[in-house]
C-alpha positions in Angstrom: -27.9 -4.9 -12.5 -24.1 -4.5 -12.6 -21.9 -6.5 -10.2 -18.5 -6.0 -9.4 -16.3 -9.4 -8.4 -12.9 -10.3 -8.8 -10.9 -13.3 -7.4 -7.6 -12.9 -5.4 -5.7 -15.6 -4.1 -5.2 -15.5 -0.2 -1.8 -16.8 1.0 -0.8 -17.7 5.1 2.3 -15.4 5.5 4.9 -18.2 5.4 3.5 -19.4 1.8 4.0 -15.4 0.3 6.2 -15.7 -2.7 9.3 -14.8 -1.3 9.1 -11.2 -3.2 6.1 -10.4 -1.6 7.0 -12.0 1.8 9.9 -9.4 2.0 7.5 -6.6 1.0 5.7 -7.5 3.8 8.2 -7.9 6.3 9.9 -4.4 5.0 6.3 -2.8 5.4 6.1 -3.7 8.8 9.6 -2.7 10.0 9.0 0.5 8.4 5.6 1.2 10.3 7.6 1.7 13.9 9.0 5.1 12.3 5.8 6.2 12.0 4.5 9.4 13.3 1.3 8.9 14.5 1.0 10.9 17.6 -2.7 12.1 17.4 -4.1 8.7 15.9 -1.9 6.5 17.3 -2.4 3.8 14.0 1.1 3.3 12.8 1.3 2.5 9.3 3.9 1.1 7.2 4.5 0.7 2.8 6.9 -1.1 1.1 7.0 -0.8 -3.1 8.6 -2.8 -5.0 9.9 -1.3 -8.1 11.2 -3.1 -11.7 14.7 -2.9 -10.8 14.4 -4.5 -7.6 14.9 -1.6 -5.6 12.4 -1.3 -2.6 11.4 1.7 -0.7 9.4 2.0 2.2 7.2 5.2 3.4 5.6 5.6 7.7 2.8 7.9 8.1 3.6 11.0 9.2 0.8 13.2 11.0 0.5 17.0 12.0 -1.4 18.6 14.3 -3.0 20.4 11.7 -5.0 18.0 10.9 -5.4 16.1 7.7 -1.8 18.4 6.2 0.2 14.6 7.3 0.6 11.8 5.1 0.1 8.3 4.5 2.6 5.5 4.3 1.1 4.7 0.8 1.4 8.0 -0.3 5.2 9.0 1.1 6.6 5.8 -0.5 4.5 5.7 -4.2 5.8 9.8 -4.0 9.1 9.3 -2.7 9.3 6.3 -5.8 7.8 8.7 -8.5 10.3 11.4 -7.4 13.5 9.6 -6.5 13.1 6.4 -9.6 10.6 7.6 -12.0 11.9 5.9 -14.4 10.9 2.1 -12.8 7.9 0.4 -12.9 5.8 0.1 -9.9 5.1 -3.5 -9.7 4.0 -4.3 -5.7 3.2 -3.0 -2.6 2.6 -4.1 0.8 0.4 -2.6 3.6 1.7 -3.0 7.4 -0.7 -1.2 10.5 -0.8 -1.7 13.9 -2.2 0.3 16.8 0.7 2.5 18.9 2.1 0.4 22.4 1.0 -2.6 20.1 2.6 -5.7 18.8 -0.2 -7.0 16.8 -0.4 -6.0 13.0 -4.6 -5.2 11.7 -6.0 -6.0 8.5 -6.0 -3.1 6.9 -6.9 -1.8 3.5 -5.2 1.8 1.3 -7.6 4.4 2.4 -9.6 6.0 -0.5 -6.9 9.0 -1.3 -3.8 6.3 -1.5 -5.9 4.6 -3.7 -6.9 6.9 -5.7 -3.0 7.9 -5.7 -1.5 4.5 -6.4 -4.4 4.1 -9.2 -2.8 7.6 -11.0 0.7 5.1 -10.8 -0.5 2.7 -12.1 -2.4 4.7 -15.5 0.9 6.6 -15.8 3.0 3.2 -15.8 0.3 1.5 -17.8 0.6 -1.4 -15.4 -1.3 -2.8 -12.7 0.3 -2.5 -9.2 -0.3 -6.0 -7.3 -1.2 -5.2 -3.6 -0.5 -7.2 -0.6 -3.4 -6.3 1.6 -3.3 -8.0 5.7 -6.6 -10.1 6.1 -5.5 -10.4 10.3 -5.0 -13.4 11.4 -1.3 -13.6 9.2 -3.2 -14.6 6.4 -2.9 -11.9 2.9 -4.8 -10.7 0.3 -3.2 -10.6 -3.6 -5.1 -8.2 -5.7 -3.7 -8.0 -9.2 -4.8 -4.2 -9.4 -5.9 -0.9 -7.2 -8.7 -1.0 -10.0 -10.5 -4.0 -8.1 -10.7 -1.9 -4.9 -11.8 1.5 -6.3 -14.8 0.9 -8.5 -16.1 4.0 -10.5 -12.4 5.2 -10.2 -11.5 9.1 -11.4 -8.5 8.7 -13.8 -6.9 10.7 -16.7 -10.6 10.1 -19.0 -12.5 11.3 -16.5 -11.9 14.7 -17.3 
């Protein structure tokens, strides 16, 4: 039998490292331009690239349901297409419910996974993710890799 484990450190959001504190903060000013009118779950990324520079992506939705974005996806794009040059080296998740003030724990659905794991294979460097546990407490993971086991990449095909 094969398990999978890996160990991530779990910080209260006042003892982020400041880098990641602001991705955090960025992630979640971001999520109020969200357009979420059908599911109402307002989502907010914020990347932080090599050169400092960080850029932020909402959700967008569309009646013609799935054809919208996620916030994962509209940033880690915007990034590849506006800097592809720098190195992805963070990003922070942000999600609350429409009318609310409360941000969820949330986790990169399986497409924005698999989307920041292509990122990370064409960078050849892992993409640490700041992942809301609730409660204002985060999850570091060093790598997408640790939350999309059996992963589709590049040797796949």
């Amino acid at each position: 039998m094969k398990v999978f484990q890996f160990s991530y450190p779990v910080y209260a959001k006042a003892d982020l490292p400041s880098h990641l504190l602001n991705l955090v903060l960025e992630a979640e000013a971001i999520s109020a331009n969200a357009y979420a009118p059908y599911s109402n779950f307002n989502v907010g990324a914020a990347l932080l690239l090599g050169n400092g520079t960080i850029v932020t992506g909402a959700n967008q939705e569309n009646a013609a349901y799935p054809s919208g974005i996620c916030a994962e996806r509209t940033a880690i794009y915007y990034a590849g297409a506006q800097h592809p040059k720098e190195q992805i080296l963070a990003i922070a998740f942000a999600a609350k419910r429409s009318g609310e003030n409360n941000f969820l724990a949330v986790a990169p659905c399986g497409a924005c996974r698999q989307a920041i794991l292509e990122y990370e294979s064409k960078q050849e460097l892992s993409i640490m993710q700041v992942i809301p546990l609730g409660d204002d407490n985060f999850a570091v993971v060093p790598s997408i890799a640790n939350l999309l086991p059996f992963s589709f990449d590049k040797d796949s095909l």
